[in-house]
C-alpha positions, 0 to 999 in steps of 0.5 A: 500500500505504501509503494503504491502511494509513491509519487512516480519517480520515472519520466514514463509513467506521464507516456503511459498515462497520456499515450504520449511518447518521451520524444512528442512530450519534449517536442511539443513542450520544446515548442511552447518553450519557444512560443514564449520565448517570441513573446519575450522578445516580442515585448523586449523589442520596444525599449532600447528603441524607445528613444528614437520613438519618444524623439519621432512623436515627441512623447515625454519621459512619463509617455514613454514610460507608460508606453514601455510597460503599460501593454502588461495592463493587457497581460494583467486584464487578461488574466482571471478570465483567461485563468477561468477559461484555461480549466473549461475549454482547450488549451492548446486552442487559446494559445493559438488565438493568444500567439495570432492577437499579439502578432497582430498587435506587433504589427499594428505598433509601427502603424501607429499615428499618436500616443492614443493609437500606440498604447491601444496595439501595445494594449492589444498585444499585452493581452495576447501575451497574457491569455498565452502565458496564462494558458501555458503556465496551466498546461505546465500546473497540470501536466508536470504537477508534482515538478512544475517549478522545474517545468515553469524553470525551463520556461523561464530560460526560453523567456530569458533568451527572448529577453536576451534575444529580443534587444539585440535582433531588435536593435540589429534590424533597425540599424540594418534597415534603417528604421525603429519599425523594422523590428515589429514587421519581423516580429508579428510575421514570426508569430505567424509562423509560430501559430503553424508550428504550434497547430502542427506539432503540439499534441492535444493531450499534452495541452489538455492534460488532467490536473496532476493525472501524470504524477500519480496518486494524488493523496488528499488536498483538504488542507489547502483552503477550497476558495482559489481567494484566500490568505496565501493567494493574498499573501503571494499576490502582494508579493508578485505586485512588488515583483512587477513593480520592481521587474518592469519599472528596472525594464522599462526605463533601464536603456533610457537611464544607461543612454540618457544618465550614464552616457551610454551608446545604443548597442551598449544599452541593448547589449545590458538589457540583453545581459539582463535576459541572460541572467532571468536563465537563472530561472531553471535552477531557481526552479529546481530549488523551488520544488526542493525548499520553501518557496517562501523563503527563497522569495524573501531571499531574491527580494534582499538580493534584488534590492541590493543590486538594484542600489548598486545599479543607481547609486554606485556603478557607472561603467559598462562592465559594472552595468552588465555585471549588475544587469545580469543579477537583476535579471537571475534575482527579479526574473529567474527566482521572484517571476519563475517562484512567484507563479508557481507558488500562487498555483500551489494556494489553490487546489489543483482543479484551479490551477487555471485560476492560481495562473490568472490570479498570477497574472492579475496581480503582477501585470497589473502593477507591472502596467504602472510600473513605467510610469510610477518610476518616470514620475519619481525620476522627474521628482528624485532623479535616477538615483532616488527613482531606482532607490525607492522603486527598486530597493526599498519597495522589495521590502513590502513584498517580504511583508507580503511574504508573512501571510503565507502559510506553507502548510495550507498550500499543494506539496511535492508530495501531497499530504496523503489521505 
């Protein structure tokens, strides 16, 4: 009886349950992987070219800054409906839909004729970009469910290389053709693409997957409170705000403050941001981690770690090495261990017939700070300087979010090994 509750601990078992092979299960997951990884780079492409923007339309630092981070308002919105529908209907269907809205958004960009029009198509494109992460974050909750830190970790190296990726293609084709539009024609025509190979290659079953049916026996999850609304998801959703907070804030105005403060070259600042997305790699080891620790603490962790390199990053350094070095560590503590943790700790709060909606509640309570988080750190800058900005946004602000830390009970949430009946 007791071998028989074990959670499996062989990769076959997940072929037997589904039908699928090994080699159609790392196929299938290698193609989401890269789905997303062109939803980072889709995003990642507007700020090093936001200065050739903000100087083509004549926007204001605070325009910039709400259009460089304001699209996660799509994300945000699209998250507790799209954590609703993601438990009904087929997932694979909406991520099709949500890869096809953000390309089309992407393309709609260098068409734009105002501030008014610009922030609809990057509105637009947030909202793909969510559904799909939303969608892909629940396929990973129910398919890979005892080890879904791990699989979230893999993902989070696949968003990490479009962050890496993205500045660096982005600012290269601009410069080929001349051009800050370029870039968004690529992009959403690339999209496209990934919509067929999404349709061809992704197996349904691997989509569609029952919550946990692959890990085995599931024991009991009576000690998890039955409401997806309670305090832990509170708790994580104060934590996961402070984290889109301080992530976009650093993202969304970092190249203007390297070209603008510290007098740094186009290539160079794309060349820190993209540093940046090489460090958010740190995301499979953090995961790793997070099936192994308390996820609590390793939040409270990369929260200290955060702010200390974010007042190094605007107080100290001034080179190039210096920024590159602290670039990198900003993306590993903000990205690789706050986002990758963040989500999956918020779908361990919730029983795992809501996972769905631990993904949405995720996506509504990071993307909706993250929204602001452009303009709150512009605003600041007009009224402290770079240096008071990156202080009180980036380095005291991580402080709430340990605060935030305290609600969590660790015992009220889904363990690697469940609690058995």
């Amino acid at each position: 009886m007791t071998e028989t509750l074990k959670e499996p601990t062989e990769p076959p078992s997940t072929a037997t349950t589904t039908g699928l092979t090994r080699a159609s299960i790392a196929v299938g997951f290698a193609v989401l992987c890269a789905s997303y990884m062109l939803n980072a780079m889709d995003r990642q492409i507007f700020y090093p070219l936001l200065p050739e923007i903000r100087s083509e339309f004549g926007f204001s630092l605070d325009q910039g800054g709400l259009l460089a981070t304001g699209f996660t308002l799509g994300l945000a919105l699209a998250g507790l409906p799209a954590g609703y529908l993601v438990d009904r209907v087929s997932r694979k269907t909406i991520i099709l839909i949500s890869v096809l809205v953000y390309s089309i958004g992407t393309l709609a960009i260098p068409l734009a004729s105002g501030f008014v029009d610009m922030s609809v198509y990057r509105l637009i494109s947030g909202v793909g970009e969510g559904v799909q992460a939303t969608a892909l974050y629940a396929v990973i909750g129910a398919f890979f469910f005892h080890r879904r830190a791990v699989a979230a970790g893999v993902v989070g190296v696949a968003f990490g290389a479009g962050i890496f990726l993205g500045p660096l293609v982005g600012t290269r084709l601009a410069n080929v053709w001349d051009t800050w539009r370029a870039p968004f024609f690529v992009f959403a025509a690339a999209g496209l693409v990934m919509c067929l190979l999404i349709a061809v290659i992704v197996n349904k079953r691997l989509t569609e997957a029952v919550t946990g049916a692959n890990a085995g026996p599931q024991g009991s999850f009576d000690h998890v409170p039955a409401s997806p609304y309670n305090r832990n998801t509170l708790g994580l959703g104060i934590a996961c705000a402070v984290s889109g907070l301080v992530f976009y804030g650093f993202l969304g105005l970092y190249p203007t403050f390297l070209r603008e403060q510290l007098g740094f070259t186009p290539e160079q600042a794309a060349l820190a941001v993209s540093i940046s997305g090489f460090g958010a790699m740190m995301a499979l080891p953090a995961g790793w981690l997070g099936d192994r620790v308390n996820q609590r603490y390793l939040l409270a962790f990369a929260f200290v770690a955060t702010s200390a390199t974010a007042y190094v990053t605007y107080q100290v350094a001034t080179s190039a090495p210096a920024q590159y070095v602290l670039a990198f560590l900003m993306g590993a503590f903000a990205s690789g261990f706050l986002f990758t943790n963040c989500t999956t700790a918020m779908q361990r709060a919730v029983r795992p017939e809501h996972v769905g909606r631990g993904a949405g509640l995720f996506m509504l309570s990071y993307y909706v700070a993250a929204a602001f988080s452009g303009l709150l750190f512009a605003r600041l800058v007009a009224g402290l300087g770079w240096d008071g900005a990156g202080l009180w946004q980036l380095t005291v602000l991580p402080v709430v979010g340990i605060l935030g830390l305290g609600l969590v009970d660790p015992s009220k949430m889904v363990l690697r090994r469940p609690v058995q009946p």
